[in-house]
Backbone as JSON Lines, residues from 0, in Angstrom:
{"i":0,"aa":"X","n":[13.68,-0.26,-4.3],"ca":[12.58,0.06,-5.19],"c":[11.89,1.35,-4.76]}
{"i":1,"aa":"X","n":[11.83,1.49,-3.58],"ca":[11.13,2.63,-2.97],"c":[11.87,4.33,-3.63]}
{"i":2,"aa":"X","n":[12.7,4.29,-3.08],"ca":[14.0,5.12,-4.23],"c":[13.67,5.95,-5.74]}
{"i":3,"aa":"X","n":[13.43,4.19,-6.12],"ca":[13.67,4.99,-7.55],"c":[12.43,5.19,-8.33]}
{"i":4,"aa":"X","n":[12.45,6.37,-9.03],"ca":[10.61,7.16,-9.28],"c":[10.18,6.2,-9.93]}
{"i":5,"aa":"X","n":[8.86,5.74,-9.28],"ca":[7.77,4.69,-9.92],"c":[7.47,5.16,-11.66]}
{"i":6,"aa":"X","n":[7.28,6.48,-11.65],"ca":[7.05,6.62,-13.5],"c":[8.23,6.33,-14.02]}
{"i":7,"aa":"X","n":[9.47,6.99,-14.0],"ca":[10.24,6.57,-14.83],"c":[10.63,5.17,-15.05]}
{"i":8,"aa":"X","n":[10.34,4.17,-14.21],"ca":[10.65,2.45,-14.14],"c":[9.73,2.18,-14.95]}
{"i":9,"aa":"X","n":[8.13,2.97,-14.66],"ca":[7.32,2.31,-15.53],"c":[7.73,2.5,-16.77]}
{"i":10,"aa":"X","n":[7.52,4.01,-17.07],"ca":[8.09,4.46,-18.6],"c":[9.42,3.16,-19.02]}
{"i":11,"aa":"X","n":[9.91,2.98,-18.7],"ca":[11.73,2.24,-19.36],"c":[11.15,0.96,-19.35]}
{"i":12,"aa":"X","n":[10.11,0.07,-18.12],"ca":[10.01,-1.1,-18.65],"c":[8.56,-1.25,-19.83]}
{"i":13,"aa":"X","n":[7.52,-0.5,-19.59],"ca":[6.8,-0.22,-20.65],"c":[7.33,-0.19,-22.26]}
{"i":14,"aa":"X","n":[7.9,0.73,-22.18],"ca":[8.6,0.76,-23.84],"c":[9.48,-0.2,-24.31]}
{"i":15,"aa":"X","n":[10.23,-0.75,-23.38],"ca":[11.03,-1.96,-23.68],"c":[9.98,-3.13,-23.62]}
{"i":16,"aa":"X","n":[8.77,-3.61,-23.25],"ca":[8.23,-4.55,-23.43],"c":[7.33,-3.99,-24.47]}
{"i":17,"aa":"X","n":[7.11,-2.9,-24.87],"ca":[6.11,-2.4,-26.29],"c":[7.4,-2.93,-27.43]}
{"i":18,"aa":"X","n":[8.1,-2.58,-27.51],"ca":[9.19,-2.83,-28.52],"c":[9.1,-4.15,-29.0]}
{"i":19,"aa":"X","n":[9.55,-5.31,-27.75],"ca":[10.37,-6.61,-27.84],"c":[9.26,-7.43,-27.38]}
{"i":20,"aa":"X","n":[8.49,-7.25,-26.39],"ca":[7.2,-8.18,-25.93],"c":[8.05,-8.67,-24.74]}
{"i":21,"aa":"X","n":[7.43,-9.51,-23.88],"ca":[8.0,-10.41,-23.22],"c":[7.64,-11.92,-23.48]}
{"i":22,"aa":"X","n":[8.52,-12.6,-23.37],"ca":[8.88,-13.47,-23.73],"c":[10.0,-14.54,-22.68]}
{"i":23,"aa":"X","n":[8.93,-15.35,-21.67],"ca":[10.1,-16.48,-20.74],"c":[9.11,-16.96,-20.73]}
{"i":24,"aa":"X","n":[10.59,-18.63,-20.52],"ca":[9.87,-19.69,-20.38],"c":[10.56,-20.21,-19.21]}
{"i":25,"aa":"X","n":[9.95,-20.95,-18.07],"ca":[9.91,-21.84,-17.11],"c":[10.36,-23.15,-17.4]}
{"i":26,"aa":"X","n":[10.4,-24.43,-17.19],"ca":[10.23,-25.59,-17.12],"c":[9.15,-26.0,-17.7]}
{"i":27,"aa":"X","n":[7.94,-25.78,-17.5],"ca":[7.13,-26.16,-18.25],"c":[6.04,-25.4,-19.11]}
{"i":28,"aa":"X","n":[6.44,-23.99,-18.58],"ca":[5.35,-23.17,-18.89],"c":[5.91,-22.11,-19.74]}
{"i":29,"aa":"X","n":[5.27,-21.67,-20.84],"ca":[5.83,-21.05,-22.0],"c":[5.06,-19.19,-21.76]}
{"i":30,"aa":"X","n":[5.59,-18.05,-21.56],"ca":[4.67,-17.15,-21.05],"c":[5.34,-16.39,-22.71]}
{"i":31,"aa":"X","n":[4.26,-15.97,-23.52],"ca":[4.73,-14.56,-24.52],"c":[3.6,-13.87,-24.75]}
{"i":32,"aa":"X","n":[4.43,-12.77,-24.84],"ca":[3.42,-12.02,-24.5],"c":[4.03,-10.58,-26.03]}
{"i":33,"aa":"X","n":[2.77,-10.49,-26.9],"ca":[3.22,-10.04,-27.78],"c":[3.16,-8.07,-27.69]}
{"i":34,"aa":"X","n":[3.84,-7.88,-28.0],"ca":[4.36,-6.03,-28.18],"c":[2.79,-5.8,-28.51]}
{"i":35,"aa":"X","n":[2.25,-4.4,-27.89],"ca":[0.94,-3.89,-28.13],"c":[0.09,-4.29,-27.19]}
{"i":36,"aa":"X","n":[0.25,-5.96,-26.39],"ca":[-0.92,-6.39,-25.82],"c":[-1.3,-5.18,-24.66]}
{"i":37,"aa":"X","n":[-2.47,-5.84,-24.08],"ca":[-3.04,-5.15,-22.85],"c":[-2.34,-5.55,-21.79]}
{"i":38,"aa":"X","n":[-1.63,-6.44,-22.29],"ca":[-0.69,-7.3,-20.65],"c":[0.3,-6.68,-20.18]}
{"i":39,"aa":"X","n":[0.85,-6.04,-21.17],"ca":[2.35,-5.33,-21.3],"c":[1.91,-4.3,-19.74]}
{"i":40,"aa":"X","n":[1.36,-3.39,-19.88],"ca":[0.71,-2.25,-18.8],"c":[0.64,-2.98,-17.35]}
{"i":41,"aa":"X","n":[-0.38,-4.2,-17.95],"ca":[-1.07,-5.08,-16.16],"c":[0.84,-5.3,-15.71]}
{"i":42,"aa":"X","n":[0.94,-6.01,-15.94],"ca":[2.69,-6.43,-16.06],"c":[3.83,-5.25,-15.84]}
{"i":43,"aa":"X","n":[3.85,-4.45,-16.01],"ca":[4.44,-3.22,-15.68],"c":[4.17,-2.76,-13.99]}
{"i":44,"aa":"X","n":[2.84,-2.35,-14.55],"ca":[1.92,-1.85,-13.19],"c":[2.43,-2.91,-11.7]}
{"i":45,"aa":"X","n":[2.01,-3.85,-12.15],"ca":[2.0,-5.1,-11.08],"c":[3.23,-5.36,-10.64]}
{"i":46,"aa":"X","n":[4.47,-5.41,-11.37],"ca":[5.92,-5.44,-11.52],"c":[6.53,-3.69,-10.38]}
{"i":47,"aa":"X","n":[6.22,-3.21,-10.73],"ca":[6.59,-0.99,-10.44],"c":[5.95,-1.43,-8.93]}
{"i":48,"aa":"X","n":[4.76,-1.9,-8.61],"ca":[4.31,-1.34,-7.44],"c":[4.16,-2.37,-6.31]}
{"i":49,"aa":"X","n":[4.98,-3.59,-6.81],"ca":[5.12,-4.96,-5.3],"c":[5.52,-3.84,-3.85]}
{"i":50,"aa":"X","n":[6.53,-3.45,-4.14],"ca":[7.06,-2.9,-2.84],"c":[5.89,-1.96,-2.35]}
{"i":51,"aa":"X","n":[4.88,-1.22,-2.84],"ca":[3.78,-0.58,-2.26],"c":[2.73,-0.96,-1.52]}
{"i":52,"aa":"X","n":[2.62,-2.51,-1.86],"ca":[1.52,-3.33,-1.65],"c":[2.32,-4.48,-0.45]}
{"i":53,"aa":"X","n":[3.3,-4.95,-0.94],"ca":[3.78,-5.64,-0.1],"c":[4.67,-5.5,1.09]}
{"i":54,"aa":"X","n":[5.56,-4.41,1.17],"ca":[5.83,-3.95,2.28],"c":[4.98,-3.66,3.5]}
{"i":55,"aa":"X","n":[4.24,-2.97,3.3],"ca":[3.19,-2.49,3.83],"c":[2.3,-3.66,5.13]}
{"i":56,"aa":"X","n":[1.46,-4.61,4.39],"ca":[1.3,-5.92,4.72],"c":[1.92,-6.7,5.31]}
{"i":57,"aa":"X","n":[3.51,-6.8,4.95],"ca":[4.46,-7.44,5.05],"c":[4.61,-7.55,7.13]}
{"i":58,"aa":"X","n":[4.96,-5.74,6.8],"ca":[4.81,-5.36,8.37],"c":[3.95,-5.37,9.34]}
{"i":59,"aa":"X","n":[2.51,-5.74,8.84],"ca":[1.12,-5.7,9.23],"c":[1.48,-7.57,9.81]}
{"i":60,"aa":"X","n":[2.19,-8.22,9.5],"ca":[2.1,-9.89,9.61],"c":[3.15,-9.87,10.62]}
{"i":61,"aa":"X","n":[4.02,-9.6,10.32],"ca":[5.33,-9.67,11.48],"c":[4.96,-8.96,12.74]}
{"i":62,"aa":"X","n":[4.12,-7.69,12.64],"ca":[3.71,-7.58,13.91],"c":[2.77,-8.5,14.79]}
{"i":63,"aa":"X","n":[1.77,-8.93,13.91],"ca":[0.89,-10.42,14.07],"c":[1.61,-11.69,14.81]}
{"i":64,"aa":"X","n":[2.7,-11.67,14.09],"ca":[2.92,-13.21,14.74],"c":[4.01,-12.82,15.85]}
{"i":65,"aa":"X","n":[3.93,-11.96,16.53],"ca":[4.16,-11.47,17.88],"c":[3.08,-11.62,19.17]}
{"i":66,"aa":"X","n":[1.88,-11.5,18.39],"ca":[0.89,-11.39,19.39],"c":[0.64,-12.67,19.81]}
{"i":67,"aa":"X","n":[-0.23,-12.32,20.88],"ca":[-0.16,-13.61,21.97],"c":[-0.85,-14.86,21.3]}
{"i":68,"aa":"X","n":[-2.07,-14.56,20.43],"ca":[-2.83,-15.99,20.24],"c":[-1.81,-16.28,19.03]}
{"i":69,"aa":"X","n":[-1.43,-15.76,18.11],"ca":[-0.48,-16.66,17.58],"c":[0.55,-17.34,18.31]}
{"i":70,"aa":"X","n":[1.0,-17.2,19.29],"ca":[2.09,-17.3,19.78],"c":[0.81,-18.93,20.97]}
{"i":71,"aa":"X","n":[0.09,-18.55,20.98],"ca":[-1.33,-19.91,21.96],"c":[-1.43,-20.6,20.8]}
{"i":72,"aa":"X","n":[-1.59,-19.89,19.23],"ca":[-2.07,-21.2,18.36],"c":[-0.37,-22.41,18.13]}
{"i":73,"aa":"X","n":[0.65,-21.4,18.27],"ca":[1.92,-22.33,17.97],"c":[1.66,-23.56,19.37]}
{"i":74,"aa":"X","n":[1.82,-23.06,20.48],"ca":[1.95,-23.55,21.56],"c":[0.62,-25.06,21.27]}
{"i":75,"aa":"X","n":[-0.1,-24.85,21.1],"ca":[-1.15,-25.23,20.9],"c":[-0.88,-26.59,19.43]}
{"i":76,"aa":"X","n":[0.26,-26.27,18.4],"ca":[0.66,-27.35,17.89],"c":[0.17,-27.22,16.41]}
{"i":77,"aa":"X","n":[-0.48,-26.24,16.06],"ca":[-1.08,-25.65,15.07],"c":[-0.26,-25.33,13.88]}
{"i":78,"aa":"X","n":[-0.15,-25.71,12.48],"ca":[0.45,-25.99,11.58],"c":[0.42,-24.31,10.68]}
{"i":79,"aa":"X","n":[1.87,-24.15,10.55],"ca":[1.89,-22.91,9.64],"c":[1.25,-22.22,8.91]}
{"i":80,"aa":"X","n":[0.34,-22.98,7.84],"ca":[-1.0,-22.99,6.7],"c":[-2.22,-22.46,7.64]}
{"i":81,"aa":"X","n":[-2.31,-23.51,9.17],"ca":[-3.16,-23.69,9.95],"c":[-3.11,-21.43,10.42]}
{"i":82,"aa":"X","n":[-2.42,-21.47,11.0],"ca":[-2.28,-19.78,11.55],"c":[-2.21,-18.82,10.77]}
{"i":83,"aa":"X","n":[-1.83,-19.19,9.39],"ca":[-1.47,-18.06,8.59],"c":[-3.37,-17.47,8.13]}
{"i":84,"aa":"X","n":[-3.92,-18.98,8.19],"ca":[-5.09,-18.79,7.55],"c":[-6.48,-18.87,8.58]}
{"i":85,"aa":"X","n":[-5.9,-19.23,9.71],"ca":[-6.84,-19.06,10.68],"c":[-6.76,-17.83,11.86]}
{"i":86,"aa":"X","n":[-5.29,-17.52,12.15],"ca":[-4.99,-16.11,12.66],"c":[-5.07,-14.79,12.25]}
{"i":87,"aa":"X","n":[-3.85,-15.0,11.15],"ca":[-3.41,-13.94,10.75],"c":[-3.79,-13.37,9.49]}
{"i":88,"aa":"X","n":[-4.45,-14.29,8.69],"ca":[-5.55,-14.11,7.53],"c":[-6.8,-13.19,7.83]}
{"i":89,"aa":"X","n":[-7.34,-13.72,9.12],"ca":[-8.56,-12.99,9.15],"c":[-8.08,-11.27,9.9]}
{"i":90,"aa":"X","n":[-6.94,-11.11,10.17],"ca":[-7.05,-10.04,10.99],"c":[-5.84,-8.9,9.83]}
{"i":91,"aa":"X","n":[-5.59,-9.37,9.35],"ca":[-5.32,-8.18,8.03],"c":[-6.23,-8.2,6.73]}
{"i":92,"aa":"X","n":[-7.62,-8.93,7.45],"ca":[-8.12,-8.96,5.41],"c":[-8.79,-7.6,5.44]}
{"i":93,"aa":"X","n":[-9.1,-6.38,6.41],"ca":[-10.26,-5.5,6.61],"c":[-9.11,-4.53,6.09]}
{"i":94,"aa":"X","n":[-7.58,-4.67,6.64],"ca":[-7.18,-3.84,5.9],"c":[-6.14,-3.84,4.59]}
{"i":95,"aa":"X","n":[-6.37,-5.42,4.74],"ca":[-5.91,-4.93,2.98],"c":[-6.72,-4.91,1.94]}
{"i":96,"aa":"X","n":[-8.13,-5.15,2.49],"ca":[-9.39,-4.67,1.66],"c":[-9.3,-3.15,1.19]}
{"i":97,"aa":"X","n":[-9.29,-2.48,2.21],"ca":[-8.61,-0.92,2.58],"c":[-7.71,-0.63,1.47]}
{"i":98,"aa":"X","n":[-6.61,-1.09,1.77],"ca":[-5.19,-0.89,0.91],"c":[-5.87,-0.73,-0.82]}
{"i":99,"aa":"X","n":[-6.25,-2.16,-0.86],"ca":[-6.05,-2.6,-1.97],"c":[-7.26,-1.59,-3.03]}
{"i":100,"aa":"X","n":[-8.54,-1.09,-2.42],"ca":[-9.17,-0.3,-2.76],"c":[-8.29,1.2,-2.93]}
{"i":101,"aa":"X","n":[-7.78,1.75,-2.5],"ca":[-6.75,2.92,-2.63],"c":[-6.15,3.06,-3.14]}
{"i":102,"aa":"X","n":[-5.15,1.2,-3.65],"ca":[-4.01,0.84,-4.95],"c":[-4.74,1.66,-5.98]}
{"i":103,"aa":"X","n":[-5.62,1.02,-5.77],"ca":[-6.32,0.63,-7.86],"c":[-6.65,2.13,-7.94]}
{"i":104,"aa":"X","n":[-6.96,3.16,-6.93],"ca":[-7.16,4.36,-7.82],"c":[-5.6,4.86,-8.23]}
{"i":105,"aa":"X","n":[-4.65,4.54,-7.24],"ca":[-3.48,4.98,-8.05],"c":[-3.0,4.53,-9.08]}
{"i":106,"aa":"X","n":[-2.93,2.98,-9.03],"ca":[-3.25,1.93,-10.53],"c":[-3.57,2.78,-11.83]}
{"i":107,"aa":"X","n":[-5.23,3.2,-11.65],"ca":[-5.41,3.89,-12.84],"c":[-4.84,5.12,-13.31]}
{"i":108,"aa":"X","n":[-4.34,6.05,-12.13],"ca":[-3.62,7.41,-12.99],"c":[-2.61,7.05,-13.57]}
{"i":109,"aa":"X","n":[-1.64,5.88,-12.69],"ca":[-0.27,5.48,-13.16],"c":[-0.51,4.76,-14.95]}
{"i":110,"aa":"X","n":[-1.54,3.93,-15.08],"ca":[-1.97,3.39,-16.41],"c":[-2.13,4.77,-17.23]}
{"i":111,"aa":"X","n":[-3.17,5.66,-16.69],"ca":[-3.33,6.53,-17.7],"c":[-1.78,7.42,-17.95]}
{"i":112,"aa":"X","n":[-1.02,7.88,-17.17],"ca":[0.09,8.12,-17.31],"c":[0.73,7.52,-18.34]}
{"i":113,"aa":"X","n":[0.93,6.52,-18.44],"ca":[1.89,5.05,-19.35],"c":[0.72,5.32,-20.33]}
{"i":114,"aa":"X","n":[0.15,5.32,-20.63],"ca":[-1.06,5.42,-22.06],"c":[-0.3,6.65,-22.79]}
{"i":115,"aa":"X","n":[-0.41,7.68,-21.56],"ca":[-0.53,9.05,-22.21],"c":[1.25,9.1,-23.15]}
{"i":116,"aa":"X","n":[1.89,8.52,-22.19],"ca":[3.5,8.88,-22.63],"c":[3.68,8.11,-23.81]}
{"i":117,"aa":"X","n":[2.76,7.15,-24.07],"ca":[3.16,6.1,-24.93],"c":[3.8,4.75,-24.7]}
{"i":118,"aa":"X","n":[4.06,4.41,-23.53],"ca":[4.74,3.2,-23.28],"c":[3.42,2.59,-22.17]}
{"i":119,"aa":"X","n":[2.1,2.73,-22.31],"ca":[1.5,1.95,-21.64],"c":[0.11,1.34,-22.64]}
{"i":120,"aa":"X","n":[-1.13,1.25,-22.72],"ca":[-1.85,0.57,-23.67],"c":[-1.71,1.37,-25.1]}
{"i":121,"aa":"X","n":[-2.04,0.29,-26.23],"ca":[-1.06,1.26,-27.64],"c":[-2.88,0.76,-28.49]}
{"i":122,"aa":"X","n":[-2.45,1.92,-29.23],"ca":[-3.71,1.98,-30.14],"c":[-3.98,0.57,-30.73]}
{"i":123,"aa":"X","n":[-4.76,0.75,-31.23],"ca":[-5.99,1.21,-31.17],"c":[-7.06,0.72,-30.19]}
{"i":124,"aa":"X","n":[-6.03,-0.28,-28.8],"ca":[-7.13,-0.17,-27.64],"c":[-7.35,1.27,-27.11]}
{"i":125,"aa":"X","n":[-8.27,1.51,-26.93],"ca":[-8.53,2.9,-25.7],"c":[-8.62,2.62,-24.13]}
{"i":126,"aa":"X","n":[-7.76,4.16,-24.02],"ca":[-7.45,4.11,-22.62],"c":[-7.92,5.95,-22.03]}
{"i":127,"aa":"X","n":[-7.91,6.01,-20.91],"ca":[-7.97,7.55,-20.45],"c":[-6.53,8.14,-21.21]}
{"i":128,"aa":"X","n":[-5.8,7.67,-20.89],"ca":[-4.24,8.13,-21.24],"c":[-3.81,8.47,-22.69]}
{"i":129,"aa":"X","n":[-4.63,7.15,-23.37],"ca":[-4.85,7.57,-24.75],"c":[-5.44,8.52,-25.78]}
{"i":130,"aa":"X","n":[-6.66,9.16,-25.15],"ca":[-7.98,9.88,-25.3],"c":[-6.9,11.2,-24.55]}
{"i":131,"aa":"X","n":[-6.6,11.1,-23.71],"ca":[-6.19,12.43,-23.59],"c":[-4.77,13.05,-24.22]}
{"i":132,"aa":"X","n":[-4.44,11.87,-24.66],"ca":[-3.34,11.94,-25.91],"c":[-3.41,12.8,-27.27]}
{"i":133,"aa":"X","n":[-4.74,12.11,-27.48],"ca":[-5.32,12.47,-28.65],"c":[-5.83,13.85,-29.02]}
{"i":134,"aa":"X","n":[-6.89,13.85,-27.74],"ca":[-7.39,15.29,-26.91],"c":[-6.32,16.2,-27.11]}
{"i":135,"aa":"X","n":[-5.26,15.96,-27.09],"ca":[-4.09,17.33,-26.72],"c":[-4.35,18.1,-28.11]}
{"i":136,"aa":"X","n":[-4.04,17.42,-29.22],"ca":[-3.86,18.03,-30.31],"c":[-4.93,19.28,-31.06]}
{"i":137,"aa":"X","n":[-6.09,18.45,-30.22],"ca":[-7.06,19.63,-30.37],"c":[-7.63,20.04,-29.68]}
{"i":138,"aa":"X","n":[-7.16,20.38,-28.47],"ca":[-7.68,20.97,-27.23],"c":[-7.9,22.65,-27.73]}
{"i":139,"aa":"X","n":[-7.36,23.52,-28.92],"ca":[-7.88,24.83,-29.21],"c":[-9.24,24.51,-29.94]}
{"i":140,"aa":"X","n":[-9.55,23.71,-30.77],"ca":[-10.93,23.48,-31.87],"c":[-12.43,22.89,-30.74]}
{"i":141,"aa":"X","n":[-11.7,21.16,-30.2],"ca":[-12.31,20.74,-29.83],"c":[-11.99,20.16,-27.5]}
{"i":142,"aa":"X","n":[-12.22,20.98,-26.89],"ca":[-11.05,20.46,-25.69],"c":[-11.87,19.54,-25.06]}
{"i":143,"aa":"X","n":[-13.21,19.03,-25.27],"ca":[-13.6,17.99,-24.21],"c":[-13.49,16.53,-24.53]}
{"i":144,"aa":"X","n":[-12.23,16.72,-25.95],"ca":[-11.58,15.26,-26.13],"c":[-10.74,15.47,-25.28]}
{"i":145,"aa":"X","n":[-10.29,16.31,-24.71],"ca":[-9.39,16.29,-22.87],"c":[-9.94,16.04,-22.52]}
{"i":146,"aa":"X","n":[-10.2,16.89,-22.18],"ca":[-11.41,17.28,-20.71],"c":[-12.11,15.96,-20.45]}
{"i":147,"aa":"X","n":[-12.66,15.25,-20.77],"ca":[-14.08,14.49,-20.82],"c":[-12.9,12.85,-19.94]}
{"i":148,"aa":"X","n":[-11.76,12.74,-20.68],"ca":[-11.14,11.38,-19.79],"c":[-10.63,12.23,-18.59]}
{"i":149,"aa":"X","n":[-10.16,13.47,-18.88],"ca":[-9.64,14.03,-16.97],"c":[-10.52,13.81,-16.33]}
{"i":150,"aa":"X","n":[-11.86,14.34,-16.66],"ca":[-12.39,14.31,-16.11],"c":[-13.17,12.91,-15.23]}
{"i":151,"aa":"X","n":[-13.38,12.29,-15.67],"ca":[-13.51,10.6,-16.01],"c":[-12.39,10.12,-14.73]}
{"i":152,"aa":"X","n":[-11.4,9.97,-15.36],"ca":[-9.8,9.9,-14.18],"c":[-10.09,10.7,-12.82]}
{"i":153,"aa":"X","n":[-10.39,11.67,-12.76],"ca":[-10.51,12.34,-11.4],"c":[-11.55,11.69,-11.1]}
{"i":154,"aa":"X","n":[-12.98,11.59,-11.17],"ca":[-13.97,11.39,-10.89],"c":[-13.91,9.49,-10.42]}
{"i":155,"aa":"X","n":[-13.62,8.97,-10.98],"ca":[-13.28,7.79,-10.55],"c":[-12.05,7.25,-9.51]}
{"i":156,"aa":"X","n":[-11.33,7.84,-9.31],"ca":[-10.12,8.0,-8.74],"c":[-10.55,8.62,-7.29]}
{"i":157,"aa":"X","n":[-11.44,9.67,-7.38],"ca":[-12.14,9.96,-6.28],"c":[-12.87,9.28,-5.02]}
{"i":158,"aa":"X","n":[-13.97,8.71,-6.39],"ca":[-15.46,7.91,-5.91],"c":[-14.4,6.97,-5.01]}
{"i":159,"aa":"X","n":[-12.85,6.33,-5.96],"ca":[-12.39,4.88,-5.34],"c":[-12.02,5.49,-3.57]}
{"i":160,"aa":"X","n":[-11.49,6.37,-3.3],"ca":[-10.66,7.04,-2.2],"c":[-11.75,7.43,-1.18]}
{"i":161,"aa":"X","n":[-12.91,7.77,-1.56],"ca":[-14.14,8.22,-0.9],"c":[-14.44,6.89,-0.32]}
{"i":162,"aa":"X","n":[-15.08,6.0,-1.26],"ca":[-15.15,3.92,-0.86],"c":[-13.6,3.7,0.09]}
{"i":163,"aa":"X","n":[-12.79,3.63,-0.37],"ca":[-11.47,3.32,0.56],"c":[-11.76,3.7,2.35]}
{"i":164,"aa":"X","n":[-11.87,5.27,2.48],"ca":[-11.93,5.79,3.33],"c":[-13.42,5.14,4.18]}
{"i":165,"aa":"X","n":[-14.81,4.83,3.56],"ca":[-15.52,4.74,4.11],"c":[-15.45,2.77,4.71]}
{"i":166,"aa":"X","n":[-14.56,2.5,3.99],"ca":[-14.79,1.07,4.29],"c":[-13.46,0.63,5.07]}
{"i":167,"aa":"X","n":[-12.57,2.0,5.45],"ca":[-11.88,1.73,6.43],"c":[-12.23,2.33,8.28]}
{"i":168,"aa":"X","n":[-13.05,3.48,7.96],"ca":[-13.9,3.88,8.94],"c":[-15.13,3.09,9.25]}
{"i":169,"aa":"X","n":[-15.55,2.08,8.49],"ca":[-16.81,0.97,8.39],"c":[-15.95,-0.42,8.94]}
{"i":170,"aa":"X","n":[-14.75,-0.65,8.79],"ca":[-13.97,-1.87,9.48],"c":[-13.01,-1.12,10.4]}
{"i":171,"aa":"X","n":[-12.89,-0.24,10.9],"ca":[-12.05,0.01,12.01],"c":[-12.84,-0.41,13.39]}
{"i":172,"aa":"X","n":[-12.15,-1.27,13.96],"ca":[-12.34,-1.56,15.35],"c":[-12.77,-0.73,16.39]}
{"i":173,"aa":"X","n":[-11.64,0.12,16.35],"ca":[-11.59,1.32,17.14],"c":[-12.84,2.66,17.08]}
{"i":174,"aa":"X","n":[-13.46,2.23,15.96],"ca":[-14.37,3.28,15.57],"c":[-15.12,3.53,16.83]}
{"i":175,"aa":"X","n":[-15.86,4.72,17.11],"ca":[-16.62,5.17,17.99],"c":[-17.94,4.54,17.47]}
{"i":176,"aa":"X","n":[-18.31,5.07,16.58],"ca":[-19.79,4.81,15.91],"c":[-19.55,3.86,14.63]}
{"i":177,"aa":"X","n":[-20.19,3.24,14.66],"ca":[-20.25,1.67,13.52],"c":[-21.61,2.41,12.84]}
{"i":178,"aa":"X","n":[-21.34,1.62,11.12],"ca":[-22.45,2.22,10.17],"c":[-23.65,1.15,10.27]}
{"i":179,"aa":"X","n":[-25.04,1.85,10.76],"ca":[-25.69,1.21,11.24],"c":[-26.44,1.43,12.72]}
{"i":180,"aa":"X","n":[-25.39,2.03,13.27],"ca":[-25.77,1.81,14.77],"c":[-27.05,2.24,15.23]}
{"i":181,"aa":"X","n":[-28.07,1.79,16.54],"ca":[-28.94,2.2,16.51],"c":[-29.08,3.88,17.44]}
{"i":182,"aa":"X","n":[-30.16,4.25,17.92],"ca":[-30.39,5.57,17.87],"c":[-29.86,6.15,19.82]}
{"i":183,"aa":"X","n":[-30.01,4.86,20.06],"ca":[-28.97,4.75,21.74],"c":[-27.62,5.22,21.64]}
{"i":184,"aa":"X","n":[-27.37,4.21,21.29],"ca":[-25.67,4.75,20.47],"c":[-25.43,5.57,20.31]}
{"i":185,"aa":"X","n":[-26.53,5.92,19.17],"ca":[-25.86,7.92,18.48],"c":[-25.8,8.99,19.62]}
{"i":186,"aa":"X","n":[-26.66,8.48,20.74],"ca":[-27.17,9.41,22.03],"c":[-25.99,9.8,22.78]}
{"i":187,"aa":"X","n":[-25.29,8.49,22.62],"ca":[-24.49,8.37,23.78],"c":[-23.19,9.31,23.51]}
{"i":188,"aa":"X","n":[-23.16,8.87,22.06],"ca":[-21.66,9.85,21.58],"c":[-21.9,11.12,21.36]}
{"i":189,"aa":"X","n":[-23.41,11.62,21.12],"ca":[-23.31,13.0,21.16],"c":[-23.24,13.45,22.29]}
């Protein structure tokens, strides 16, 4: 998955579920999902970017259950559910808080992308992708039907990466200075 370009997968499964919808059923559970919805995109998106989110993590756990107190909670007789959620739960949630704040700004360009090409939210919901769709045609008469969602898209996409960064420098361990600290502290590191 890593390989092959995240837009073009999106683009090919986007338009093929705008077309046909999706449509499976389980054993008991009936999922359809009709051509046009808003789901088609979440479903795309969510589908294109497991390997971004989950690899990542993936390796963050396997290094975990190397370390010693997992290795005291096994010894110790402690039930799988028991470590996953009492070890190793609490010591990747700061950074996939992290992660997962950083996804969603890429989330949204990739959506507005799939809007813009046409194989991601379809009229007459609005989207950035859509608006700047629209925007194109009269970007000589009128251009801040562009302008106004780029702008929008950058600006939010930003603010998210600015929050990401501060709330991974605000949960890093290792940090020198913690947000908050008192005026001793600050003394010491200057």
């Amino acid at each position: 998955m890593y390989a092959f370009p995240v837009v073009l997968l999106g683009i090919a499964l986007g338009t093929a579920l705008a077309i046909n919808g999706f449509h499976h059923k389980l054993w008991f559970i009936s999922i359809d999902i009709e051509s046009g919805s808003i789901w088609i995109p979440l479903l795309v998106i969510s589908y294109v970017l497991i390997p971004y989110v989950g690899r990542p993590l993936r390796g963050q756990v396997l290094s975990l259950r190397e370390k010693e107190f997992v290795e005291a909670a096994i010894a110790q007789g402690a039930s799988p559910l028991r470590i996953m959620f009492s070890e190793i739960l609490p010591n990747i949630a700061s950074s996939a808080l992290v992660f997962f704040t950083l996804i969603i700004a890429s989330n949204i360009v990739f959506e507005a992308v799939l809007s813009y090409l046409g194989a991601g939210v379809q009229l007459p919901t609005p989207s950035w992708g859509n608006l700047i769709s629209d925007g194109q045609t009269l970007i000589t008469t009128r251009p801040w039907l562009a302008l106004a969602p780029g702008i929008a898209i950058s600006l939010t996409v930003l603010s998210l990466n600015v929050f990401g960064d501060a709330l991974r420098d605000a949960l890093d361990p290792r940090a020198k200075v913690k947000v908050g600290a008192n005026d001793a502290t600050m003394r010491d590191v200057h």
